[in-house]
Kinemage of the C-alpha trace (Angstrom):
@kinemage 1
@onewidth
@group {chain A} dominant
@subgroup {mainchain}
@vectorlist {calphas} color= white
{ca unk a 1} P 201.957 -38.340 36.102
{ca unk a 2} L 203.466 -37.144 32.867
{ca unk a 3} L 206.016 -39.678 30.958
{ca unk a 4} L 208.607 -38.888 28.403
{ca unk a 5} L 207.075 -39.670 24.580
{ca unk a 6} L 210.582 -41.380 23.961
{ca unk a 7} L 209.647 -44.069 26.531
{ca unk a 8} L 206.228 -44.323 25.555
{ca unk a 9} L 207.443 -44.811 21.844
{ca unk a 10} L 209.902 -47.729 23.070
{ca unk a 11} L 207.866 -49.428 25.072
{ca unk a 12} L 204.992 -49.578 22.125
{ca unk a 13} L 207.662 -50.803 19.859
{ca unk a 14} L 208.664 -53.675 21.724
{ca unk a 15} L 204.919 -54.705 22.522
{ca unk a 16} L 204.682 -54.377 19.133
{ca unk a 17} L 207.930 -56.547 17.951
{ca unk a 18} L 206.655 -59.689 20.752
{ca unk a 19} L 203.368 -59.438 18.635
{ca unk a 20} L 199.721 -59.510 20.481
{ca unk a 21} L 199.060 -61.092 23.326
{ca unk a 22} L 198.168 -65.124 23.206
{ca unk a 23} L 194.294 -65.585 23.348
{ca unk a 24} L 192.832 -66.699 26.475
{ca unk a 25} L 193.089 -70.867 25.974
{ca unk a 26} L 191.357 -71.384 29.256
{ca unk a 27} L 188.405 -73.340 28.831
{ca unk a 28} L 185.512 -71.414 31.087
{ca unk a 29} L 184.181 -73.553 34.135
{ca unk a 30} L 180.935 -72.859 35.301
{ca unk a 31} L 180.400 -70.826 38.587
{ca unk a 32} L 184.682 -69.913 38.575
{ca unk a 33} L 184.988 -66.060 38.421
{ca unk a 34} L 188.901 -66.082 37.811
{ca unk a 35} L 191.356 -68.535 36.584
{ca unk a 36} L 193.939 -66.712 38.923
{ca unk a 37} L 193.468 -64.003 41.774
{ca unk a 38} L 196.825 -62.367 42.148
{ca unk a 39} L 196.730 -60.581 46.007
{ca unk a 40} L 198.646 -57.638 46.370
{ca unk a 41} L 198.827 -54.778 43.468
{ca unk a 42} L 202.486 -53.743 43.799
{ca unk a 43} L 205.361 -54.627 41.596
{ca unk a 44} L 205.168 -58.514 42.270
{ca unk a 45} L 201.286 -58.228 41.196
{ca unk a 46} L 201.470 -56.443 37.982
{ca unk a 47} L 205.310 -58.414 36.685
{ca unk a 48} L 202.492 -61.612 36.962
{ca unk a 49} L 199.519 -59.849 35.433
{ca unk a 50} L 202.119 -59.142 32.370
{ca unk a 51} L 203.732 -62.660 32.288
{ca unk a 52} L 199.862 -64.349 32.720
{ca unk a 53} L 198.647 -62.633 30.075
{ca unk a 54} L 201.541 -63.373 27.998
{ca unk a 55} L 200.996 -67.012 28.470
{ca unk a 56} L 197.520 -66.939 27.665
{ca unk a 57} L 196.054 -66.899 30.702
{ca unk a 58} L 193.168 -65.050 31.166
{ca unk a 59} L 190.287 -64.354 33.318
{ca unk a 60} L 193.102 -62.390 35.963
{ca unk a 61} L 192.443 -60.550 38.649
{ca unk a 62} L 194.713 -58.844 40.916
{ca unk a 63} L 193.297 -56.991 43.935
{ca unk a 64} L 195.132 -54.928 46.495
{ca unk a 65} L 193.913 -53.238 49.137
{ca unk a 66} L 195.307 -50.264 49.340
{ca unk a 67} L 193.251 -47.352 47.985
{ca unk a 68} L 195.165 -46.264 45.404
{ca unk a 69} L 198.469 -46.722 43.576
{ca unk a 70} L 200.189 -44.415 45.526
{ca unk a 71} L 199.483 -46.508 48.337
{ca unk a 72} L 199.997 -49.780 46.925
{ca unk a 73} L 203.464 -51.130 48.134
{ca unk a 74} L 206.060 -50.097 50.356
{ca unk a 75} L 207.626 -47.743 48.080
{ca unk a 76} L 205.624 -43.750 49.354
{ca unk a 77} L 204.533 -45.595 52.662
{ca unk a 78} L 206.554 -47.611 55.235
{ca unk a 79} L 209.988 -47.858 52.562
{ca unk a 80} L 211.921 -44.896 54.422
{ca unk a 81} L 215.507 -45.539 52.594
{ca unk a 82} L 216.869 -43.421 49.857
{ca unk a 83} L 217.631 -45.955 47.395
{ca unk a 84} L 217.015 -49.421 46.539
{ca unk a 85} L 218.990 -52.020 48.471
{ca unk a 86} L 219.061 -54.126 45.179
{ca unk a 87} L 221.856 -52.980 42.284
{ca unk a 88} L 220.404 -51.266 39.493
{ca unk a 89} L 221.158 -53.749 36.605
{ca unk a 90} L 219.076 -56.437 37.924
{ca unk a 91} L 216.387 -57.243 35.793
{ca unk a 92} L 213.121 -56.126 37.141
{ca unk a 93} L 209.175 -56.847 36.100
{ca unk a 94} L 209.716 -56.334 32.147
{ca unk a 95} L 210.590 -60.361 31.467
{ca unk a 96} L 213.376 -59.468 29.486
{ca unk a 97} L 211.895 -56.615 27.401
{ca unk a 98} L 214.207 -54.036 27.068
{ca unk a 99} L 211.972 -51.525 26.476
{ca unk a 100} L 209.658 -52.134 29.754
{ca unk a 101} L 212.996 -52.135 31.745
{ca unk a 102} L 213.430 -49.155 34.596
{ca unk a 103} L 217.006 -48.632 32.572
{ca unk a 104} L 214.720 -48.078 28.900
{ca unk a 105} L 212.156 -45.161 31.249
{ca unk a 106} L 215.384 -43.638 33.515
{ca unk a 107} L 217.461 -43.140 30.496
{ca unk a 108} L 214.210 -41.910 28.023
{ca unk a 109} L 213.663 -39.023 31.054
{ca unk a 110} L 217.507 -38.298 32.149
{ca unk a 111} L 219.890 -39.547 29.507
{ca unk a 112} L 221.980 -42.612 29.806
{ca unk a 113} L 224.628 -40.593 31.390
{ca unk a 114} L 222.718 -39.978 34.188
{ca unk a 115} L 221.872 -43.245 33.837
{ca unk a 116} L 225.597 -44.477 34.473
{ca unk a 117} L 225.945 -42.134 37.090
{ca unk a 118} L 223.809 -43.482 39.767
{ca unk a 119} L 224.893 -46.539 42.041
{ca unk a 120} L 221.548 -47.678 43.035
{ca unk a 121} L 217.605 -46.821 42.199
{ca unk a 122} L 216.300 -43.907 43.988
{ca unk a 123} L 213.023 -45.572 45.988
{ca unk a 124} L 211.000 -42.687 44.100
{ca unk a 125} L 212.383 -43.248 40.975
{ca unk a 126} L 211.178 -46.701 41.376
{ca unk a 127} L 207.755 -46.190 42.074
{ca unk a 128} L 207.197 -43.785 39.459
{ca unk a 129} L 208.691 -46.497 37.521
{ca unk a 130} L 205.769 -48.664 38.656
{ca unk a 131} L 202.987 -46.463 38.404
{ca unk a 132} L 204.560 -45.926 34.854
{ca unk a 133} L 204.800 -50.335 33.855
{ca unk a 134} L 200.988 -50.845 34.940
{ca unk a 135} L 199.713 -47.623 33.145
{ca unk a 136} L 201.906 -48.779 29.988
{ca unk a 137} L 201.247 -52.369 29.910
{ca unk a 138} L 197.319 -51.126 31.009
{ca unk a 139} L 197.137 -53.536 33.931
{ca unk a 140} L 194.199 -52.940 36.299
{ca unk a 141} L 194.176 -52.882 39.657
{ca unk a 142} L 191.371 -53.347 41.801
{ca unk a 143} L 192.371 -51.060 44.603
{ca unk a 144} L 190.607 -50.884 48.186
{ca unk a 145} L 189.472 -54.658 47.613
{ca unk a 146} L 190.754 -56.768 50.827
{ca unk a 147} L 190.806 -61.173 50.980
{ca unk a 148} L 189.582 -61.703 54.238
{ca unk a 149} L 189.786 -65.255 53.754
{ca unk a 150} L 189.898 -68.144 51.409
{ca unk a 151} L 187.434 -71.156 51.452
{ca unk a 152} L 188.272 -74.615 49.699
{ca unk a 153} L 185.572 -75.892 47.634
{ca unk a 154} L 185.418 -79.022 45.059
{ca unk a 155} L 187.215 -77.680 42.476
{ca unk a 156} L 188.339 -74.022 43.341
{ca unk a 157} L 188.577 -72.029 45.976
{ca unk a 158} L 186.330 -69.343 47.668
{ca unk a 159} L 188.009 -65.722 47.548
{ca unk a 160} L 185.944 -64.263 50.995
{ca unk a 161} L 186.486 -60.132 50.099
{ca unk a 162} L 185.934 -56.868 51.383
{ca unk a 163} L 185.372 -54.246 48.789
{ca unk a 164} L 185.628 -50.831 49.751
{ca unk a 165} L 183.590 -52.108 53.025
{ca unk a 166} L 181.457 -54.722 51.152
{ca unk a 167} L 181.229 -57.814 51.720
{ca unk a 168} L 181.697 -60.430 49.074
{ca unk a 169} L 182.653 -63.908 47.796
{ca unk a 170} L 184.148 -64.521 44.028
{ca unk a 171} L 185.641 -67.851 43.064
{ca unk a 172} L 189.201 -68.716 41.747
{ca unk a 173} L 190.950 -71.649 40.204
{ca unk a 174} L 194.380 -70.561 41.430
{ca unk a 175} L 195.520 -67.594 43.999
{ca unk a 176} L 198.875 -66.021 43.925
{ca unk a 177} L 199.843 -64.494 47.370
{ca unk a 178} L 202.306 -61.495 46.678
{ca unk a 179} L 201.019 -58.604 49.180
{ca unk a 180} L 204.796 -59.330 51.010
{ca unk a 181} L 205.136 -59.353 54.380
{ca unk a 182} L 201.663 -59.134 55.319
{ca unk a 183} L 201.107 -61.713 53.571
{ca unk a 184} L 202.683 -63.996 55.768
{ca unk a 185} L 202.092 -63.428 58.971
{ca unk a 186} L 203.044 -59.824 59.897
{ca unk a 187} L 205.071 -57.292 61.659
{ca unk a 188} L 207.445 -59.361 64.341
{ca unk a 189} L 206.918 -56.702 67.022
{ca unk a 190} L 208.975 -57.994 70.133
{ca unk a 191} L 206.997 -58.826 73.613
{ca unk a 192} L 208.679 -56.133 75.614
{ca unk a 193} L 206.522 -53.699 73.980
{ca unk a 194} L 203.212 -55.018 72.616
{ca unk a 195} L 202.924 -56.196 76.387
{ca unk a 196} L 203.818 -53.785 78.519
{ca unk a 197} L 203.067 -50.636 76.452
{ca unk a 198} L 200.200 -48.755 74.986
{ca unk a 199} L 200.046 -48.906 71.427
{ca unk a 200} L 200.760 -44.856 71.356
{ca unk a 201} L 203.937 -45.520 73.045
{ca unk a 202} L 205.321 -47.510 70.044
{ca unk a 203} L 204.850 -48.660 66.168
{ca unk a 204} L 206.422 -51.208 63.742
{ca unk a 205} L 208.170 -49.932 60.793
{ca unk a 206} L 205.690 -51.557 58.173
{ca unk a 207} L 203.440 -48.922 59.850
{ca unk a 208} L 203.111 -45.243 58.433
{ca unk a 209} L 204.572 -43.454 61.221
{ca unk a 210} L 204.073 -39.734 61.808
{ca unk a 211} L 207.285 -38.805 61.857
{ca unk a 212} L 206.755 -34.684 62.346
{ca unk a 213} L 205.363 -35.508 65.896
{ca unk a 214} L 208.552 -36.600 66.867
{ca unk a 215} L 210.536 -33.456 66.198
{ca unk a 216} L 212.339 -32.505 69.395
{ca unk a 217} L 211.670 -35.890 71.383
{ca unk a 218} L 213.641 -38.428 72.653
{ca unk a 219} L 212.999 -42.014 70.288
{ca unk a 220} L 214.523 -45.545 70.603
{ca unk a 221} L 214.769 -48.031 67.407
{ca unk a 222} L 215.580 -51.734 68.158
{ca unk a 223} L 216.812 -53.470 65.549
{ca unk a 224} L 219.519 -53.164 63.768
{ca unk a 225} L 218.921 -54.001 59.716
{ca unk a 226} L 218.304 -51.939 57.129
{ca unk a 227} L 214.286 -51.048 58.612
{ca unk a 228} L 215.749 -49.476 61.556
{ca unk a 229} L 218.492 -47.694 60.247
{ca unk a 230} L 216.267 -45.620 57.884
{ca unk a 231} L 213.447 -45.464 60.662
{ca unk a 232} L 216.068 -43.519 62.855
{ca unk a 233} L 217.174 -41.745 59.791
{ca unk a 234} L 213.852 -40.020 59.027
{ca unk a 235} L 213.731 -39.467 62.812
{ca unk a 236} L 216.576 -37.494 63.015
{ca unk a 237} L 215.715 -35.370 59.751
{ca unk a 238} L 212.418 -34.226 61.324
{ca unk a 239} L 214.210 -33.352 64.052
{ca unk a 240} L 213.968 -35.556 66.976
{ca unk a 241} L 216.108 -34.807 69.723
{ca unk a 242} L 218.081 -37.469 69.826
{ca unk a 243} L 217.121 -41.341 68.405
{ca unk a 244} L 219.510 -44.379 70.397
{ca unk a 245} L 218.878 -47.794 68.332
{ca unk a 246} L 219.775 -50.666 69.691
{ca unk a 247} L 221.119 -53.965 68.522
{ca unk a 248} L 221.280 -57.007 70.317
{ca unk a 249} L 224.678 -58.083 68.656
{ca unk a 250} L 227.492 -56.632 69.851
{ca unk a 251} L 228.620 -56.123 66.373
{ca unk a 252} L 226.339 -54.935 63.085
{ca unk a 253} L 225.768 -57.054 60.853
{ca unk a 254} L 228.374 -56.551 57.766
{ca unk a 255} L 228.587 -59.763 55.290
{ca unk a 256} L 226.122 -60.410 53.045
{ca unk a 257} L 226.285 -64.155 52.890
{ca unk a 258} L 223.255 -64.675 50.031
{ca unk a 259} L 225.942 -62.581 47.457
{ca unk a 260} L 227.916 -65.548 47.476
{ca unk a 261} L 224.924 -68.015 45.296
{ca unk a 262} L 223.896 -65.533 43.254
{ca unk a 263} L 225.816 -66.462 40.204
{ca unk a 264} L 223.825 -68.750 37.525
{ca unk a 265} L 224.106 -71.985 38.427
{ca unk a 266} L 223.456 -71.930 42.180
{ca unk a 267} L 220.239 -68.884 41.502
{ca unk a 268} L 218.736 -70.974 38.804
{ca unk a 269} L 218.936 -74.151 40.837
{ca unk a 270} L 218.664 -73.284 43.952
{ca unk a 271} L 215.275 -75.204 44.287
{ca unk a 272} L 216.477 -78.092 43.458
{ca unk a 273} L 219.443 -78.654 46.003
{ca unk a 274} L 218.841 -81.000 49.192
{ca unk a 275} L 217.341 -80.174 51.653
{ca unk a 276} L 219.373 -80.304 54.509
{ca unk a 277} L 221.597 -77.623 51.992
{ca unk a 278} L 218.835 -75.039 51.831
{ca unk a 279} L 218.456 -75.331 55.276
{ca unk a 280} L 222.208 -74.930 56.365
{ca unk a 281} L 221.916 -71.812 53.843
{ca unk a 282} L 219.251 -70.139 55.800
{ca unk a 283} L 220.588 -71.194 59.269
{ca unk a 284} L 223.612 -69.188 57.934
{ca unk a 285} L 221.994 -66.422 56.634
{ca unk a 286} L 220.383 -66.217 60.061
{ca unk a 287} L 223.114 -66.575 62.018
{ca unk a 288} L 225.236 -63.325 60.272
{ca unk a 289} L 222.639 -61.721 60.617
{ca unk a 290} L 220.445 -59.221 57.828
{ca unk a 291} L 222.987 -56.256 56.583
{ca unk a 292} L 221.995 -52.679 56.709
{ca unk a 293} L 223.689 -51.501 53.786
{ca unk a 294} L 226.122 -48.958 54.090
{ca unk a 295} L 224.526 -45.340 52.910
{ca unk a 296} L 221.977 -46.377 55.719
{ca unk a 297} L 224.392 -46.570 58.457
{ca unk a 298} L 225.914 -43.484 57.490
{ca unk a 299} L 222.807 -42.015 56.917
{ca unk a 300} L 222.102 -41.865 60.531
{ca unk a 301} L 225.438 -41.769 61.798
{ca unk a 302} L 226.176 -38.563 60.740
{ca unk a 303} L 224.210 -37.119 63.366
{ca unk a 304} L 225.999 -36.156 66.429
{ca unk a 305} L 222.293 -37.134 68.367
{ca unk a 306} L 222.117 -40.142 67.088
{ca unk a 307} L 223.792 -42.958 69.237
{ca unk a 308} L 224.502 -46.735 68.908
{ca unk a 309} L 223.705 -49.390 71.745
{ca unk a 310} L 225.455 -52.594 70.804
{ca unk a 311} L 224.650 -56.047 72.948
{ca unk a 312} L 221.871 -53.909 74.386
{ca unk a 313} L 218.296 -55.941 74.300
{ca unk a 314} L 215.343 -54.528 76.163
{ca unk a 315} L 214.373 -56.626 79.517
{ca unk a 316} L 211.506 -54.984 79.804
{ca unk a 317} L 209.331 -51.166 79.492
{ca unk a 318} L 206.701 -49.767 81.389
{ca unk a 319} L 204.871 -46.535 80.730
{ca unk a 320} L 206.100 -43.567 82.737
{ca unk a 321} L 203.744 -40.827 82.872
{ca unk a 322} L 202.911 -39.682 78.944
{ca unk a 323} L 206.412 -41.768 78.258
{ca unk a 324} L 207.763 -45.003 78.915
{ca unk a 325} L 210.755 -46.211 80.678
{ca unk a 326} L 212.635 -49.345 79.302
{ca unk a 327} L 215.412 -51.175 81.051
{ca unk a 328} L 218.494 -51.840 79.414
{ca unk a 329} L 221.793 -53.545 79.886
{ca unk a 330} L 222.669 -49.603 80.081
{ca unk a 331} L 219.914 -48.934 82.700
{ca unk a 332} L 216.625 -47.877 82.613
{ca unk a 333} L 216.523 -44.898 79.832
{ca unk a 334} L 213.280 -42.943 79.259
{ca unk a 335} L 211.414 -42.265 75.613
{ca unk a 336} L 209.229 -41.018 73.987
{ca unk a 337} L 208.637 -43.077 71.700
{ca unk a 338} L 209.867 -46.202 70.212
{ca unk a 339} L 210.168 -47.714 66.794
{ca unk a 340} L 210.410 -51.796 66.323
{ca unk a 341} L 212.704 -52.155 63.028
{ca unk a 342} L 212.315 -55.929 63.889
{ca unk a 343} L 211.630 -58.076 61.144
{ca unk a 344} L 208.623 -60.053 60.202
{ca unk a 345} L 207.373 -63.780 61.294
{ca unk a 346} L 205.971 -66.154 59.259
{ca unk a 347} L 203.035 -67.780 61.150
{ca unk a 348} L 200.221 -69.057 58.772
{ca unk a 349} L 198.107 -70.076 61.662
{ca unk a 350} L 198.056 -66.301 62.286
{ca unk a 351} L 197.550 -65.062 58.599
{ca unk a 352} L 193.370 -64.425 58.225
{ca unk a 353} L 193.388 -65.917 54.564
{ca unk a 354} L 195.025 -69.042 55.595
{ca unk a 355} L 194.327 -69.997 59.240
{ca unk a 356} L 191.158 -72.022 58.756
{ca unk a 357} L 193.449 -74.669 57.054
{ca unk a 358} L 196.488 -73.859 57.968
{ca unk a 359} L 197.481 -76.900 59.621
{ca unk a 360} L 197.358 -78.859 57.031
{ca unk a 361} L 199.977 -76.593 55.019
{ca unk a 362} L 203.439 -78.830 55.164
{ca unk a 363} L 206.335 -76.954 56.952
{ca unk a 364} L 210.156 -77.469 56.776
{ca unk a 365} L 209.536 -77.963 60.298
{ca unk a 366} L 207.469 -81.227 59.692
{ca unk a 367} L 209.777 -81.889 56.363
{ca unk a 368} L 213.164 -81.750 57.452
{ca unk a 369} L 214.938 -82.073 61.039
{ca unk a 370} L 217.903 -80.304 61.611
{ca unk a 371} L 221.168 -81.614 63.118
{ca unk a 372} L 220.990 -80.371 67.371
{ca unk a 373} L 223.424 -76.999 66.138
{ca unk a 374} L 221.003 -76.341 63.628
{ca unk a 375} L 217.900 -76.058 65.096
{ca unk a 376} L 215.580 -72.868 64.403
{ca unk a 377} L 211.797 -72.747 65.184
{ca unk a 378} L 211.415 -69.139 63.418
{ca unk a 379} L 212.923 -71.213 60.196
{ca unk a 380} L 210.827 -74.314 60.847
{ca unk a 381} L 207.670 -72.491 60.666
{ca unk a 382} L 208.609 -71.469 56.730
{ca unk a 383} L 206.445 -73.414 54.557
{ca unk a 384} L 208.037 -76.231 52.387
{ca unk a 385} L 206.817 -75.413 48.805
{ca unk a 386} L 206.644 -76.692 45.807
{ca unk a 387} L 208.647 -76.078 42.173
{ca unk a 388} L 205.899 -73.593 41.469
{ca unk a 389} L 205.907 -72.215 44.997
{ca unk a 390} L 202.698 -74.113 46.105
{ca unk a 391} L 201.807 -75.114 49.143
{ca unk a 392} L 202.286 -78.832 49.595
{ca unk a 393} L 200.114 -80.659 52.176
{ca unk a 394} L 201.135 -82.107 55.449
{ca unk a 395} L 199.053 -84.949 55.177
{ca unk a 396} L 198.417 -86.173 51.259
{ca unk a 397} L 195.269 -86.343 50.126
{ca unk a 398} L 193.989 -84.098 52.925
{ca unk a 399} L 193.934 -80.786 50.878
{ca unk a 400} L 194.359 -81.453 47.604
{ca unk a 401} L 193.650 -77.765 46.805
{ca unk a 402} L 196.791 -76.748 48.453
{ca unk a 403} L 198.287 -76.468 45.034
{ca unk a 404} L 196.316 -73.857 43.636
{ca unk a 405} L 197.600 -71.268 45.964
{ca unk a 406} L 201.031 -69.780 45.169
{ca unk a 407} L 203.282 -68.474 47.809
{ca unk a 408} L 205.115 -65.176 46.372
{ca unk a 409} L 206.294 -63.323 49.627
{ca unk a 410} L 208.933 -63.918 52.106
{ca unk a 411} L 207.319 -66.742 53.585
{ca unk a 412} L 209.150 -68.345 50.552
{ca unk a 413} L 212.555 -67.818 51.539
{ca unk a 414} L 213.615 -71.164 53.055
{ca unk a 415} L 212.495 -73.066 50.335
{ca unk a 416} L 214.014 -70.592 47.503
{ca unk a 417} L 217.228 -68.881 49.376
{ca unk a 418} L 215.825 -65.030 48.383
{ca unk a 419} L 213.667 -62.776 50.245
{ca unk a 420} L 211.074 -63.534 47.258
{ca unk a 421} L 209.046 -61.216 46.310
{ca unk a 422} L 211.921 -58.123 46.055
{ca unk a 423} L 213.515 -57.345 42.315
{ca unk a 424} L 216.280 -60.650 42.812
{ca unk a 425} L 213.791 -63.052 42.907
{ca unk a 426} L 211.722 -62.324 39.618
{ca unk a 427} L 213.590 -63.512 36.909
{ca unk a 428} L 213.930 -66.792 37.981
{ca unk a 429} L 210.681 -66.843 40.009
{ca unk a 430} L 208.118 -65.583 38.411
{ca unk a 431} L 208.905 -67.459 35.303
{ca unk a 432} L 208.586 -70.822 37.045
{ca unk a 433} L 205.182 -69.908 39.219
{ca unk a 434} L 203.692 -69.181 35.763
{ca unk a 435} L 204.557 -72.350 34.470
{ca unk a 436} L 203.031 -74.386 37.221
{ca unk a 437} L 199.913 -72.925 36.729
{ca unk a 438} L 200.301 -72.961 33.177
{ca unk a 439} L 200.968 -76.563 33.501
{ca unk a 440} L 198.584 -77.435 36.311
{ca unk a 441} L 195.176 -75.348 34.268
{ca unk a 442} L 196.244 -77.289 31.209
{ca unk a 443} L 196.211 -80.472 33.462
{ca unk a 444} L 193.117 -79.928 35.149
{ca unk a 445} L 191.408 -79.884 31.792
{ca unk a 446} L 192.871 -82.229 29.776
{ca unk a 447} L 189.853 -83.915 28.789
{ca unk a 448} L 188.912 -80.252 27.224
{ca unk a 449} L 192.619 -80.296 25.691
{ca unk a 450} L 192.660 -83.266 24.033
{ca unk a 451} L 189.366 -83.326 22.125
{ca unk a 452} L 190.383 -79.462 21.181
{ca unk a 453} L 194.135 -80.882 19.605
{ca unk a 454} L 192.570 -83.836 18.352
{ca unk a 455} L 189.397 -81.601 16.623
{ca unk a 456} L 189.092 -82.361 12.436
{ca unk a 457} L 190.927 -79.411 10.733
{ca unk a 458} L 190.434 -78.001 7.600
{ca unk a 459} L 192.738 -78.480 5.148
{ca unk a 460} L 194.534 -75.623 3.969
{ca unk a 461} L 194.605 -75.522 0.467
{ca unk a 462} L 193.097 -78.299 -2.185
{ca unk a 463} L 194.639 -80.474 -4.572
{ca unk a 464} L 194.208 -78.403 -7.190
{ca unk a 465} L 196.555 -76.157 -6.389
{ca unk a 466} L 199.522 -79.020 -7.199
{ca unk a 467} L 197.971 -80.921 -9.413
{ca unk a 468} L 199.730 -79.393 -12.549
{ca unk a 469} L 203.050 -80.151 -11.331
{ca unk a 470} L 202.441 -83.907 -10.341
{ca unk a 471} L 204.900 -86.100 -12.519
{ca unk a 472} L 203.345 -88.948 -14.383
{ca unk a 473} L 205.124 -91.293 -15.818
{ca unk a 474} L 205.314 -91.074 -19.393
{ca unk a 475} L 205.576 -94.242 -22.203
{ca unk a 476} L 209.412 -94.561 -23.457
{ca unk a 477} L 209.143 -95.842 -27.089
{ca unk a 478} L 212.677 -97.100 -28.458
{ca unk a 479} L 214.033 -95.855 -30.974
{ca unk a 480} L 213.719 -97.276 -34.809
């Protein structure tokens, strides 16, 4: 991909004003490969790649298993909206570097006019942006490299990987999981259809779906947040035949509620408020339900075959013929095919990496109990982290290295009041994850620490460089 020198120049001129990068003050352990595996190459990944190495952390690795950056993330796969749902001025993965900033390589290409003129961030201007930060900032990616599963050990953990359909095992001091919603127990794909119908018949929309084989056919959606709205979109505009989504509310959902703590002092300490607070802010979050935004809606609206079923949840489907043939508080309606814009669970028992020791991960479930009109088992199966988004343990003392793994997806939501892991949630995220470990490395090794800071130093300079301007006191005769 070909940049604009003007960005280029920038960004070299304010790596160059921050100065080179900290040396590695890690002490090296015998038998530990990394001091942090980062999972998950996209634009969470490579913001803490930057911000590691610019605490002097080194020995980072950051693995994603996708097979190349064009495939890394959502952004040319499953993300089928326009623009991003996130307003352009937030700050991004530059940590406050105005030259890294998508604003410093937009304008450097377009102009600050054009600049001014758009609302939001196209979705491909974004991931050029990406591909752009990691080539700049030269952050490597180890593409088509999967964690199958991570082992505790005495003093690390055991990073089980496939790479490129190889098995093997490195070792890491601390993991960072920020693959998204993968990363946290998967697609939520509702029981009506994984059940009942072949997998042919349907997909999720974290799935790349071939949307050219559903020109002139007949498609359902269910669902009714953003996801679904620009599934059905795409449908339409490779001409499907008609595409009927349907909600379960007998509204959509229209307010926003997280816009009203985003201002500084309830973002920045959001962490810190009680619990039962966080939990009455996600319980009413869940309750209004997640907004499509509004170029979405209108996005598929504007098609006359495109058609809205309000309080209409699937009882059940059943394949009919090369079809299937779903029953509706409409009737039973026949499809081709059918897309699940449905969310994500969180369900650590079901992640790979985690479910050998999952149980002993703490949950808000097993942290907090709701008042009776505030109960949620979806919610309760969050896990309660820590300042530095660590897992805490259910049972103390149990699993100890619970700490060193870092929860950077959605999974982090309850705890943190964001979906972490999109743009919102880096300034004041990433920042404090960083610091943890930062903290927690130093910690571990503060035997190594204090003989280093305590070491003889050398003077600087001898005596001899003063000792012509020392004052001596001089005899004081009287005067005759």
């Amino acid at each position: 991909m070909c940049f604009s020198p003007d960005v280029d120049t920038a960004a070299r001129e304010t790596l160059r004003l921050i100065g080179p990068d900290p040396q590695n003050w890690i002490p090296d352990r015998q038998g530990i490969d990394h001091n942090v595996a980062i999972i998950g190459g996209g634009q969470s990944g490579s913001a803490f790649a930057f911000a590691l190495r610019r605490a002097g952390i080194g020995k980072v690795t950051l693995i994603d298993a996708a097979g190349d950056a064009a495939s890394s993330g959502p952004w040319l796969s499953s993300a089928r909206m326009n623009k991003l749902r996130t307003p352009k001025g937030l700050p991004g993965p530059e940590p406050g570097l105005t030259g890294l900033s998508f604003q410093a390589w937009y304008e450097a290409r377009h102009g600050a006019a054009a600049y001014e003129a758009i609302d939001r961030i196209a979705r491909v201007d974004w991931a050029a942006y990406l591909d752009w930060y990691r080539s700049t900032l030269r952050i490597n990616v180890r593409y088509r490299t999967r964690l199958l599963r991570v082992e505790p050990a005495a003093d690390h953990l055991r990073l089980h990987l496939d790479l490129a359909g190889e098995a093997r095992t490195e070792t890491a001091r601390k993991i960072i999981l920020a693959s998204g919603f993968p990363s946290n127990g998967g697609p939520s794909v509702p029981d009506v259809l994984s059940r009942n119908l072949p997998k042919e018949l349907y997909a999720h929309t974290l799935e790349a779906i071939d949307f050219e084989k559903l020109r002139d056919r007949s498609v359902a959606v269910l669902g009714s947040a953003a996801s679904a709205f620009d599934a059905a979109a795409v449908a339409l505009e490779a001409g499907a035949r008609e595409v009927h989504l349907f909600a379960r509310r007998d509204r959509l959902a229209s307010e926003p509620v997280i816009r009203t703590r985003g201002y500084p002092g309830a973002y920045d300490n959001y962490g810190s408020l009680p619990d039962a607070l966080r939990w009455h802010q996600a319980i009413r979050f869940r309750r209004a339900g997640s907004t499509p935004p509004p170029d979405a809606v209108a996005r598929a609206v504007k098609f006359p075959n495109f058609h809205l079923r309000l309080a209409a949840p699937w009882t059940s489907a059943k394949p009919f013929g090369r079809r299937l043939l779903a029953t509706t508080p409409h009737g039973d309606i026949a499809f081709d095919f059918v897309i699940a814009g449905t969310g994500y669970r969180v369900d650590l028992a079901k992640t790979p990496e985690l479910a050998a020791f999952s149980d002993n991960i703490l949950l808000w479930r097993d942290r907090f109990s709701p008042s009776a009109d505030e109960q949620d088992e979806t919610l309760g199966a969050h896990p309660y982290l820590g300042s530095g988004h660590e897992f805490l343990e259910k049972a103390p003392g149990r699993a100890p290295y619970l700490r060193n793994i870092h929860v950077f997806n959605p999974a982090a939501f309850v705890s943190f009041g964001l979906p972490i892991g999109d743009v919102p949630s880096f300034k004041r995220d990433i920042p404090a994850v960083v610091a943890q470990i930062s903290r927690d490395l130093f910690l571990d090794d503060l035997a190594s620490h204090e003989a280093r800071i305590n070491a003889p130093i050398a003077d600087d300079f001898e005596p001899a460089l003063y000792a012509p301007a020392v004052w001596r006191t001089q005899s004081v005769v009287a005067a005759e």
